[in-house]
Wavefront OBJ file of the C-alpha trace (Angstrom):
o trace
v 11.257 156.669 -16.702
v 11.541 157.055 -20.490
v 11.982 160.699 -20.001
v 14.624 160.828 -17.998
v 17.583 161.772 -19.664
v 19.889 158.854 -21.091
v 17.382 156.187 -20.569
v 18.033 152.976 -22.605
v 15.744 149.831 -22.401
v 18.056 147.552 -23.721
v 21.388 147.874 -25.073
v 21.075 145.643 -28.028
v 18.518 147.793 -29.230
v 20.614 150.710 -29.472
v 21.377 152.534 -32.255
v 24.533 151.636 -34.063
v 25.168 155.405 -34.768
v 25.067 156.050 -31.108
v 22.679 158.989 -29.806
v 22.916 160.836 -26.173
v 19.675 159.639 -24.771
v 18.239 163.252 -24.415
v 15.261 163.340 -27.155
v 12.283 162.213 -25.153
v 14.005 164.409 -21.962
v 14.293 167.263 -24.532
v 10.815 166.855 -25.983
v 9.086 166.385 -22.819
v 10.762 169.552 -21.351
v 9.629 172.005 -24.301
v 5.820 170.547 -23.683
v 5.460 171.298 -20.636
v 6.989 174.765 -21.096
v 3.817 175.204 -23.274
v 1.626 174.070 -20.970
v 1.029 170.667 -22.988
v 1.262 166.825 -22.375
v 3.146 164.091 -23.809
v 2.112 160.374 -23.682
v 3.668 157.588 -24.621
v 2.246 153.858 -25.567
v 4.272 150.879 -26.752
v 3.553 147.407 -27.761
v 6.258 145.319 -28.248
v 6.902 143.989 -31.759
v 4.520 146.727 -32.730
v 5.756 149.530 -32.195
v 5.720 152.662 -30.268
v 3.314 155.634 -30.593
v 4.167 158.985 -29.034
v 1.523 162.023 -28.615
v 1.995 165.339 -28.123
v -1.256 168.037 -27.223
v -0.119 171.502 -27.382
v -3.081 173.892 -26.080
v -4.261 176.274 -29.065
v -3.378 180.382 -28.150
l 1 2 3 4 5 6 7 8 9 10 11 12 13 14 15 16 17 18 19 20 21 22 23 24 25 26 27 28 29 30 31 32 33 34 35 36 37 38 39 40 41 42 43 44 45 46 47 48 49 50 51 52 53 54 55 56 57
């Protein structure tokens, strides 16, 4: 759900600035053309930890 593209969890989170909603979509798009994974894990008033394994060539 977070990868689809323009996903927002809550609106008063938002960025001021703005922002399309396309990063995690964009991110998770290039990984698997690489043949990699992407994870994400979140815990609220924590914060949120995103990981990325890219196989070696």
């Amino acid at each position: 759900m977070v990868f689809d593209r323009f996903y927002r969890t809550d609106r008063s989170r938002s960025r001021h600035s703005g922002g399309a909603g396309l990063g995690l979509s964009i991110a998770q798009a290039i990984v698997k053309q690489h043949q990699g994974s992407i994870h994400i894990s979140s815990v609220q008033q924590v914060g949120t930890e995103v990981n990325i394994l890219l196989p070696a060539h």
